[in-house]
C-alpha positions in Angstrom: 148.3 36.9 123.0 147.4 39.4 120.1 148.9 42.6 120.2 146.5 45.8 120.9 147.5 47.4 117.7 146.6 44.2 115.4 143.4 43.7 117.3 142.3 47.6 115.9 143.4 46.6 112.8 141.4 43.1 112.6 138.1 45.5 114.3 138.4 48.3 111.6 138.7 45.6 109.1 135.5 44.2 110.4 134.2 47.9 110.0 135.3 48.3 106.6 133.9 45.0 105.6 130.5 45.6 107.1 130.3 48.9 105.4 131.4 48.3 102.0 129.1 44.7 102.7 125.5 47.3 103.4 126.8 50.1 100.6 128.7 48.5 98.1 129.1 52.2 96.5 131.6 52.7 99.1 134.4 50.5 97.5 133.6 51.1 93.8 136.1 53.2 92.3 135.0 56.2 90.7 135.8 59.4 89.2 134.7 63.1 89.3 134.4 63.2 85.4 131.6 60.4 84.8 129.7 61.8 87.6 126.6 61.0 85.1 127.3 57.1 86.0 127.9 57.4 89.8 126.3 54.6 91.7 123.8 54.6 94.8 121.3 57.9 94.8 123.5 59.9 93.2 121.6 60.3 89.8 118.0 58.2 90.7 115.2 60.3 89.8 112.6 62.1 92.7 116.0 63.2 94.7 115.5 66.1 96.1 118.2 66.6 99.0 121.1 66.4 97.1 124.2 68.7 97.3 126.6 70.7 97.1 123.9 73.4 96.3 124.6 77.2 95.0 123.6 78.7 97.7 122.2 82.3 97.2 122.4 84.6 100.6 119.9 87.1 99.6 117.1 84.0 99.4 118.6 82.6 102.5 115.4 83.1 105.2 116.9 84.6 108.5 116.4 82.6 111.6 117.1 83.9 115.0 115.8 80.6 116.7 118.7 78.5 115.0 121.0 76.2 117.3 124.3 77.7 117.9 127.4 76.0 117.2 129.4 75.2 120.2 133.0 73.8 119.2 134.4 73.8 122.6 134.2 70.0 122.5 137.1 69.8 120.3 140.1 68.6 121.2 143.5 67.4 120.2 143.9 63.6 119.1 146.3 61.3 117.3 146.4 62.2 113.6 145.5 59.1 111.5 144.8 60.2 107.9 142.9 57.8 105.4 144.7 56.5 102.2 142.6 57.5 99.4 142.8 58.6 95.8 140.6 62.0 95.8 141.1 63.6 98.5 142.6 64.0 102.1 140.8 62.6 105.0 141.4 62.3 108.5 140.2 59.7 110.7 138.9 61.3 113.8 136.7 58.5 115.3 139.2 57.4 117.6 139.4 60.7 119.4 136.7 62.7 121.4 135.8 65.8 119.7 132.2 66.6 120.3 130.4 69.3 118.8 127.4 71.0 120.4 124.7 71.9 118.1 121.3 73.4 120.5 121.2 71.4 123.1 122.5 68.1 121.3 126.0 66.9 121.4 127.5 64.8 118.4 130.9 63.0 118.0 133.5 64.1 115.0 134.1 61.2 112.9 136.2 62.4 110.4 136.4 65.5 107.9 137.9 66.1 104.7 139.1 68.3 102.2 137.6 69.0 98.6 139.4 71.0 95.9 137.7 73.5 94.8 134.7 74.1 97.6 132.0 71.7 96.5 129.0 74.0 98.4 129.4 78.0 96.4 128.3 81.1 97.9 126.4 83.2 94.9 127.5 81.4 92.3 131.1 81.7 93.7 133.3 78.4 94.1 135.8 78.9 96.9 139.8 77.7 96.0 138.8 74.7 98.8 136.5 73.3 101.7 136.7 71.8 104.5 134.1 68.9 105.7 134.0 67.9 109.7 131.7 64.8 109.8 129.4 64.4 112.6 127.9 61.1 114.3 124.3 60.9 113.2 121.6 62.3 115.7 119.3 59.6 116.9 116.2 59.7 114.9 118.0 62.7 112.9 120.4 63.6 110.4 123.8 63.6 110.7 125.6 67.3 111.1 128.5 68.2 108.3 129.9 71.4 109.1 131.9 73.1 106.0 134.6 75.3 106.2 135.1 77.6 103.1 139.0 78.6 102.1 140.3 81.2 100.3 143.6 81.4 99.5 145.5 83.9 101.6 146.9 84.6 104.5 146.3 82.4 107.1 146.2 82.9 110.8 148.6 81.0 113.2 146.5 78.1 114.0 145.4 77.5 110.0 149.0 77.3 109.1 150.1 75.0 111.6 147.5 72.4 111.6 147.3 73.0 107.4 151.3 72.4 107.6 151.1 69.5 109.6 148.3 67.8 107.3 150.5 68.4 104.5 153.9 67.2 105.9 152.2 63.7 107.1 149.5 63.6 104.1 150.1 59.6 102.9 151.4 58.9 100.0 148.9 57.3 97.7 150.6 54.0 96.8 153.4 54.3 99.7 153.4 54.1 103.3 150.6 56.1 105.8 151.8 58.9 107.7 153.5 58.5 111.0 150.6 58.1 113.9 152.7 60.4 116.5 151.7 63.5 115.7 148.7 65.4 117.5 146.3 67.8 116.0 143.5 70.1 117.0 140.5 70.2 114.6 139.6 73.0 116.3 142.3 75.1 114.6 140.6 74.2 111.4 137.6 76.6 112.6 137.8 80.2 111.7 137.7 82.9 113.7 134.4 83.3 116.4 132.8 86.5 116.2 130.9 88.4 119.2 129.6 86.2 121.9 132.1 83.7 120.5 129.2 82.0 117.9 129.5 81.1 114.2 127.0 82.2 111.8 126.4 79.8 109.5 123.8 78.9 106.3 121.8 75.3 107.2 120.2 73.3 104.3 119.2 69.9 104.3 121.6 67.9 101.4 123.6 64.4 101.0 127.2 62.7 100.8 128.9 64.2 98.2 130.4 60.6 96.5 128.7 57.8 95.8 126.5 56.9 96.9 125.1 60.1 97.8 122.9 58.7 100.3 120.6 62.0 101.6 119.7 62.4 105.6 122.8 65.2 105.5 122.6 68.8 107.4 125.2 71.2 105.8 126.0 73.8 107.9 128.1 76.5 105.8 130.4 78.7 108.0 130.0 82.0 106.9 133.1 82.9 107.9 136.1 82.1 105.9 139.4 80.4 106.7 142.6 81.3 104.5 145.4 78.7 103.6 148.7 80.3 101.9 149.7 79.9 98.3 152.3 77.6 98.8 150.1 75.4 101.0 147.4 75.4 98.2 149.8 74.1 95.8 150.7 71.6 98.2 147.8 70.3 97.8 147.4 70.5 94.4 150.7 68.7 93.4 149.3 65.4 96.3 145.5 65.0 94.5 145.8 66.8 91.5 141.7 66.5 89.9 139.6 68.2 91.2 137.4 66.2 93.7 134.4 68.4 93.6 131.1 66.7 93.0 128.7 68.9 90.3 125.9 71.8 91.6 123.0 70.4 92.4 118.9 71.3 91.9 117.9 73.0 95.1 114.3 71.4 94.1 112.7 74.4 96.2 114.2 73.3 99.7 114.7 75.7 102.0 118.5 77.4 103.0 118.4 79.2 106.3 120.8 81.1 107.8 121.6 82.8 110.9 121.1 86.1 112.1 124.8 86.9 112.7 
């Protein structure tokens, strides 16, 4: 009889294979420099939902009716980073974090880090951000939440999930990390402010690597989370190019934001 741990292996090859079998993007190697030849939507003419976008507040329309954010579906699961050349990303699919956006509740699949922020606030690049991929919505888009970071002084939650990501980060042509540590993506979140809700900025954008397939909802944390110098460099010294991908036209689309 197979053991339970090579029959998950032999399934998320079957994944993998499917994936990279309907977006052959997916397993192209590629590099933040030639962004001009990236494969997939990335540069096809009559885009208009692309990202990251500049995203300039004062044009941002205020909207009271927008859906509030309700992390309180997070919770802690096995940590099971990706190997990958770029950046750091954390497989969250086999846990059951939910997020709650309105009325509609949407499983956390997997977020990453990018180096700096790809999405900029006012022409301002943070030092780093933070992507927490959603489930797509039936018949919708499918929710990315990003966190900015500044570099800083981080609360106690930031440092211990941010030290635990670094400490068991893989090793890009060496071993993965161990899978017996737990985490919280919920300590990736910053602060709540009153009522406990999250403003944010919504615009409607795409995957950020090839192949930049649109059908992507940003929503842009207004607040802020800090990581410390030394845990900054830590990153810098694992994936040292930057991994973000190039401003994009806003082609006229609408940002919103909301009223807190």
């Amino acid at each position: 009889m197979k053991s339970k741990s090579k029959l998950k292996v032999k399934a998320k090859t079957k994944r993998a294979k499917a994936t990279a079998a309907a977006d052959p993007c997916k397993e192209q190697p590629f590099t933040y420099a030639d962004q001009g030849n990236w494969c997939g939507q990335c540069n096809e003419a009559g885009r208009t939902r692309q990202a990251p976008i500049n995203i300039v507040t004062s044009e941002a329309t205020r909207v009271e009716s927008l859906p509030i954010l309700d992390f309180s579906g997070y919770s802690a699961t096995k940590l099971a980073p990706y190997r990958k050349y770029h950046n750091l990303k954390v497989d969250c699919s086999g846990g059951s974090s939910f997020i709650k956006i309105g009325s509609v509740s949407v499983k956390l699949v997997e977020f990453h880090l990018h180096r700096p922020s790809e999405e900029a606030i006012d022409g301002q690049r943070m030092a780093m951000v933070i992507h927490l991929v959603h489930e797509k919505i039936p018949n919708g888009s499918t929710p990315v939440v990003a966190i900015l970071v500044n570099v800083g002084q981080p609360n106690e939650n930031t440092s211990r999930i941010v030290d635990s990501l670094i400490q068991n980060a893989p090793v890009i042509n060496g071993q993965f990390a161990p899978q017996d540590v737990d985490i919280n993506p919920a300590d990736l979140l910053p602060s709540a402010g009153p009522l406990g809700r999250r403003g944010y900025y919504r615009y409607d954008g795409s995957l950020t690597t090839p192949g930049c397939e649109e059908g992507i909802t940003f929503y842009v944390l207004k607040t802020k989370v800090n990581f410390s110098r030394d845990q900054y460099e830590q990153f810098e010294k694992r994936y040292p190019f930057a991994n973000a991908r190039d401003i994009q036209p806003t082609h006229g689309r609408p940002v919103e934001q909301t009223t807190y």
